[in-house]
C-alpha positions in Angstrom: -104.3 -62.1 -32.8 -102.4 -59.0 -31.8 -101.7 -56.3 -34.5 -99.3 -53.5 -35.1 -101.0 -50.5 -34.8 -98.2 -48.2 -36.6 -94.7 -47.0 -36.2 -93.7 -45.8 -32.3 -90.8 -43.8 -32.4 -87.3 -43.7 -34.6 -83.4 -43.2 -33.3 -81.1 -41.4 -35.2 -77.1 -40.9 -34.3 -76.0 -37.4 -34.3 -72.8 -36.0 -33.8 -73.8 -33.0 -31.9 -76.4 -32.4 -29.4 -76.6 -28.6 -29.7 -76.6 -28.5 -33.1 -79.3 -31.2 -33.6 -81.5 -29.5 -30.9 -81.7 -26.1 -32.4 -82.4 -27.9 -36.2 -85.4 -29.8 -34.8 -86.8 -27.0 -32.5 -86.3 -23.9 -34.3 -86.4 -25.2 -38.1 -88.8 -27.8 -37.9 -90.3 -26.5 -34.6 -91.0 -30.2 -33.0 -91.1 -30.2 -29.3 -88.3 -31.2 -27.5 -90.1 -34.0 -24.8 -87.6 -35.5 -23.1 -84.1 -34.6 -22.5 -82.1 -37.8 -21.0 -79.4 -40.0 -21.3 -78.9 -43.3 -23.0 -79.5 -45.8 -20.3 -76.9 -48.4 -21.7 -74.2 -45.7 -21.6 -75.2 -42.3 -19.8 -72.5 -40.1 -20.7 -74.4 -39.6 -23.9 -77.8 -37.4 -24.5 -81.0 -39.3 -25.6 -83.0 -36.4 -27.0 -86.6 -37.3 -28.1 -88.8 -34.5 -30.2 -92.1 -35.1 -31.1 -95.6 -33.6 -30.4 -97.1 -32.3 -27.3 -96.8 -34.9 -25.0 -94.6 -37.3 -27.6 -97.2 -39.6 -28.7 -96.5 -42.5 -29.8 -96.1 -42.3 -33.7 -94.8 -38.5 -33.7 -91.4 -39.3 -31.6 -87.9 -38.3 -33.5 -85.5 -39.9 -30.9 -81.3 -39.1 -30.8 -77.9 -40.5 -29.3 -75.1 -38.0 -29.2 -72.2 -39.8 -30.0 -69.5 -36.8 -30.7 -66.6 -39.4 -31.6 -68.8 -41.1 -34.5 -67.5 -40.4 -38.2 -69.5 -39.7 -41.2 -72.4 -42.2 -42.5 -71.1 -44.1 -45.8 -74.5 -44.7 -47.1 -75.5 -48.5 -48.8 -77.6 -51.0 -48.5 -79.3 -52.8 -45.5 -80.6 -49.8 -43.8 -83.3 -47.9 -42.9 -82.5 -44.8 -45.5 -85.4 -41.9 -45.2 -87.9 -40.8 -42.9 -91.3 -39.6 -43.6 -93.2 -36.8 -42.2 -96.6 -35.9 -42.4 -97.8 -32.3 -42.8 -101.2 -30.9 -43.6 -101.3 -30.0 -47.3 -99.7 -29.4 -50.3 -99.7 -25.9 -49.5 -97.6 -26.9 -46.1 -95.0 -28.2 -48.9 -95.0 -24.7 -50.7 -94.5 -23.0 -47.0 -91.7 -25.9 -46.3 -90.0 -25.4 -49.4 -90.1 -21.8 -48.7 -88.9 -22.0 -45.4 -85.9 -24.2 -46.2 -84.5 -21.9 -49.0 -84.5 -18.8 -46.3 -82.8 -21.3 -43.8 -80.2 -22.7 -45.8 -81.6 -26.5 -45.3 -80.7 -28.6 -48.5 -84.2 -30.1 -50.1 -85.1 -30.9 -53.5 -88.1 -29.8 -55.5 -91.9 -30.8 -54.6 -92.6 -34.4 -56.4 -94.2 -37.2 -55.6 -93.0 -40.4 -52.9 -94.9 -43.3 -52.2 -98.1 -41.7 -53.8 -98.3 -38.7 -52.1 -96.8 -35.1 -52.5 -93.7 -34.9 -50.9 -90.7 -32.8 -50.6 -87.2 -34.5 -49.7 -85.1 -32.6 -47.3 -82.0 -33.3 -44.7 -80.4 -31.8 -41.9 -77.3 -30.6 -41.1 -75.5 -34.0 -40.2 -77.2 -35.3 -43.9 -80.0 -37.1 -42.4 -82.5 -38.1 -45.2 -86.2 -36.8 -44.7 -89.4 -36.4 -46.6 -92.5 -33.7 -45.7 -95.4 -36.1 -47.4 -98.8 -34.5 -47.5 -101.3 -35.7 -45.4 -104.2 -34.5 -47.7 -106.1 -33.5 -44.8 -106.7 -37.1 -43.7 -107.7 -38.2 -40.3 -104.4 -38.3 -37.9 -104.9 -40.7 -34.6 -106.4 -39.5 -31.8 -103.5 -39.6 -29.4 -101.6 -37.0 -31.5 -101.7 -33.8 -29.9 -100.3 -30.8 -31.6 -98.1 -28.6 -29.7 -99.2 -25.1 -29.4 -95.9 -23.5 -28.6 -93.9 -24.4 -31.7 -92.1 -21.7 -33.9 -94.4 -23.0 -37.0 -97.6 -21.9 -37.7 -100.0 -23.9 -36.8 -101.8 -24.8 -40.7 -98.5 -25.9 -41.4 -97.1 -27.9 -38.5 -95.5 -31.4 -38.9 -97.8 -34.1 -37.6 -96.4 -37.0 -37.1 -94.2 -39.8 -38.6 -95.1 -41.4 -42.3 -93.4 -43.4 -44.9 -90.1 -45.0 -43.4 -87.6 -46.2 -46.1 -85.9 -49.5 -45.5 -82.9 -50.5 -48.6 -82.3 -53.9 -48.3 -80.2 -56.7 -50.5 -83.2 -59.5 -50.0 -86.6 -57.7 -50.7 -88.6 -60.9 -50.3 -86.9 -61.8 -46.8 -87.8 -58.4 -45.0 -91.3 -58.4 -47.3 -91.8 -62.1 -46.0 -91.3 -61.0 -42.0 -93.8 -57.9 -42.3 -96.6 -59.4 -43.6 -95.9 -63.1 -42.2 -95.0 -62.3 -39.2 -96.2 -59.0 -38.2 -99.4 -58.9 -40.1 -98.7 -55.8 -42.7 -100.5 -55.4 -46.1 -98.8 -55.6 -49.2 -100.2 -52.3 -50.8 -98.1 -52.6 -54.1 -95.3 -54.5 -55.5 -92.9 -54.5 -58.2 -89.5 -56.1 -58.7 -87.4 -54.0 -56.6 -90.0 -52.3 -54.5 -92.5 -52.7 -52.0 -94.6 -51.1 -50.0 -96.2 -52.6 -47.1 -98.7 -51.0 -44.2 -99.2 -52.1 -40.5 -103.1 -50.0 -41.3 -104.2 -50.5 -44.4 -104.2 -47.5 -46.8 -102.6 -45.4 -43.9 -98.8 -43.8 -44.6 -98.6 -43.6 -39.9 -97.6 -47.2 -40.4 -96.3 -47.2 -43.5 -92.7 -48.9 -44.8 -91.2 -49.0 -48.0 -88.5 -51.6 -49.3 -86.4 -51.3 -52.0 -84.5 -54.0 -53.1 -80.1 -52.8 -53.9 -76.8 -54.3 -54.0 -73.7 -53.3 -52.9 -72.4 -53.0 -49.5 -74.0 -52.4 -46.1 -74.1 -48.7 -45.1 -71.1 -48.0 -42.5 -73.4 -45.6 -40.1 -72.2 -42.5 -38.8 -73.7 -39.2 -38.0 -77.0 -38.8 -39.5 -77.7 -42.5 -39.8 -81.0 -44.3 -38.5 -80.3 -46.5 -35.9 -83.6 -48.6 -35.2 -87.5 -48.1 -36.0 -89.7 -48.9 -33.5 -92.7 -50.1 -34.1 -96.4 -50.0 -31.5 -97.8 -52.1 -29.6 -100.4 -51.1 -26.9 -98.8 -52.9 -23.2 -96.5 -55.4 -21.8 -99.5 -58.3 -22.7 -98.9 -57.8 -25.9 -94.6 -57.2 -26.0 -94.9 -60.9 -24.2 -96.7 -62.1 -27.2 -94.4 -60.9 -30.0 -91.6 -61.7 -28.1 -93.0 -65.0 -28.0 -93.4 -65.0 -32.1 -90.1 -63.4 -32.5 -88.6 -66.3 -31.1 -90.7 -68.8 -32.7 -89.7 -67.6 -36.2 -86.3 -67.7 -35.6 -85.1 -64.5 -35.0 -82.4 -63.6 -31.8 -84.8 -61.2 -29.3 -83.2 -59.3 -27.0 -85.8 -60.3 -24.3 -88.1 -57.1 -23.0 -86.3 -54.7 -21.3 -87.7 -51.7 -19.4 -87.0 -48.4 -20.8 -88.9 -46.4 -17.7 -91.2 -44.3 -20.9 -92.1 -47.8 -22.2 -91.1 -51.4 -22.4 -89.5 -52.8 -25.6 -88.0 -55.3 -27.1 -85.3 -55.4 -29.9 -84.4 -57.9 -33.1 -82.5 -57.7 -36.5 -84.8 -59.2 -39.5 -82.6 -61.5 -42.1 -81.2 -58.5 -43.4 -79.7 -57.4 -40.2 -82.0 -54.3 -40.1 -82.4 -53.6 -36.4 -86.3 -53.8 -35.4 -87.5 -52.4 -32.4 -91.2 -53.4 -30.5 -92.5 -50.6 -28.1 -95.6 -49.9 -25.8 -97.3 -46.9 -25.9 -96.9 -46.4 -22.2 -96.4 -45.4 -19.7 -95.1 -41.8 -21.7 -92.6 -39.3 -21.4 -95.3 -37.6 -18.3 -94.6 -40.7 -16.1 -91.5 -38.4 -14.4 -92.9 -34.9 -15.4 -96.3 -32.7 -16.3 -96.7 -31.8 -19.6 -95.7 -28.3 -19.3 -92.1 -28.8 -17.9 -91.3 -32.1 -20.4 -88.5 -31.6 -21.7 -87.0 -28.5 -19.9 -84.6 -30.5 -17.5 -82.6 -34.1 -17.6 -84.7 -36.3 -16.8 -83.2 -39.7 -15.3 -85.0 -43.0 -15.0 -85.0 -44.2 -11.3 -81.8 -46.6 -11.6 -79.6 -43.2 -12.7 -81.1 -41.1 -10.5 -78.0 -41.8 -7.6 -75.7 -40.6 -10.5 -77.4 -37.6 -11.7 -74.4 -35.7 -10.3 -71.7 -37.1 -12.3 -73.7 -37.7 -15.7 -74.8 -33.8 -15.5 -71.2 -32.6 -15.2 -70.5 -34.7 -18.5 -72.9 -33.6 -20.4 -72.8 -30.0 -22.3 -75.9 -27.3 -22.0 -78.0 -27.5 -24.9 -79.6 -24.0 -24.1 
């Protein structure tokens, strides 16, 4: 039996481009790895940040939509992000670092059992630096050696991802029934469930709220994605999808890897991805994300999608 092997990448919606590249460049000093469009409608940017090559597990991924309204935050969403960083001292430096910036954040405390420090960015975006206590990271992450924070102190990867639902049990009972996650504690309006046991890089946790569903906006979470290794494999959770009764979108090529999409009885959209073939399939890993890169169906429209878009440096 296939498993999942840990979250791939998450999408965001932000309002502006230029705004959201200099936040996760120069204040959280990710690597911008690709800068393209979003292939179901190309007059938008599809920014992705993550680590030196954007391995899968570190990518931050964004659609500019500058017409989209506020977020009006509720239930049946994904709600925070986690991101892991060294130490508790990287928390101390963090906290530091977002006081001199101006970057609302709370206090250091504690979030799924580990240090952590809840921050957000300019469009309100909900994040959380969780310590990594020095634990093994996987061995595709590759730091990148460029960015604007010192190296002890760098952002990782991706942690802990918050999902707020109104049926704990329903998106608890397609993790671990269908997907294979561990249930590493419970209580009545809580969970917390991991692809790798005792590992935060796979790591979800569910809380259980009424009320309405969140009307998304700018600074909303749009999807998580979660890894699978090749197409083989996509085939045979499509395949299971299906069989338990969920609506898949079929895979569809997405030129950096191959995915296929589904909401969970919630309506919490649920991405499947393949680690390959990576953002270096159209570029070497010194020029990724300098220029727009277009996946071989846009490529005759470069033209016209360039003279839409706005300069981000």
């Amino acid at each position: 039996m296939y498993t999942i092997t840990g979250h791939h990448h998450i999408s965001m919606i932000t309002k502006n481009a230029k705004m959201n590249n200099e936040f996760y460049l120069n204040i959280l000093g990710l690597r911008r790895v690709k800068k393209t469009v979003n292939q179901d409608d190309p007059s938008m940017y599809h920014l992705f940040y993550g680590d030196l090559t954007g391995s899968a597990g570190t990518e931050l991924s964004f659609f500019e939509m500058p017409m989209v309204g506020r977020t009006v935050r509720g239930t049946n969403a994904i709600t925070q992000i986690g991101l892991l960083v060294p130490s508790f001292e990287s928390l101390v430096f963090w906290k530091n670092r977002f006081e001199v910036l101006d970057v609302k954040h709370g206090e250091i405390t504690s979030y799924a059992g580990r240090d952590a420090l809840h921050f957000e960015d300019a469009e309100g975006l909900r994040m959380i630096l969780l310590n990594n206590n020095d634990e093994k990271v996987p061995d595709n992450w590759s730091m990148w050696e460029e960015s604007i924070v010192e190296q002890q102190h760098r952002i990782l990867g991706m942690g802990t991802v918050e999902i707020t639902v109104r049926h704990l049990d329903r998106l608890a009972k397609t993790l671990m029934g269908m997907f294979g996650y561990v249930e590493a504690s419970r209580s009545d309006n809580e969970g917390i469930y991991q692809s790798v046991a005792g590992q935060s890089l796979g790591e979800i946790v569910v809380k259980q709220e009424e009320g309405p569903s969140e009307k998304p906006g700018r600074g909303s979470i749009h999807h998580l994605a979660i890894r699978v290794k090749n197409e083989e494999e996509l085939r045979y959770w499509d395949q299971v999808v299906k069989e338990r009764g969920f609506h898949s979108s079929g895979i569809v090529d997405r030129f950096y890897f191959q995915s296929l999409y589904f909401r969970e009885s919630n309506g919490v959209l649920f991405e499947i991805a393949t680690d390959g073939p990576g953002f270096t399939v159209d570029s070497t890993i010194e020029a990724l994300g300098k220029e727009l890169d277009l996946p071989p169906f846009l490529e005759g429209q470069r033209a016209a999608i360039e003279a839409k878009l706005v300069p981000l440096d």
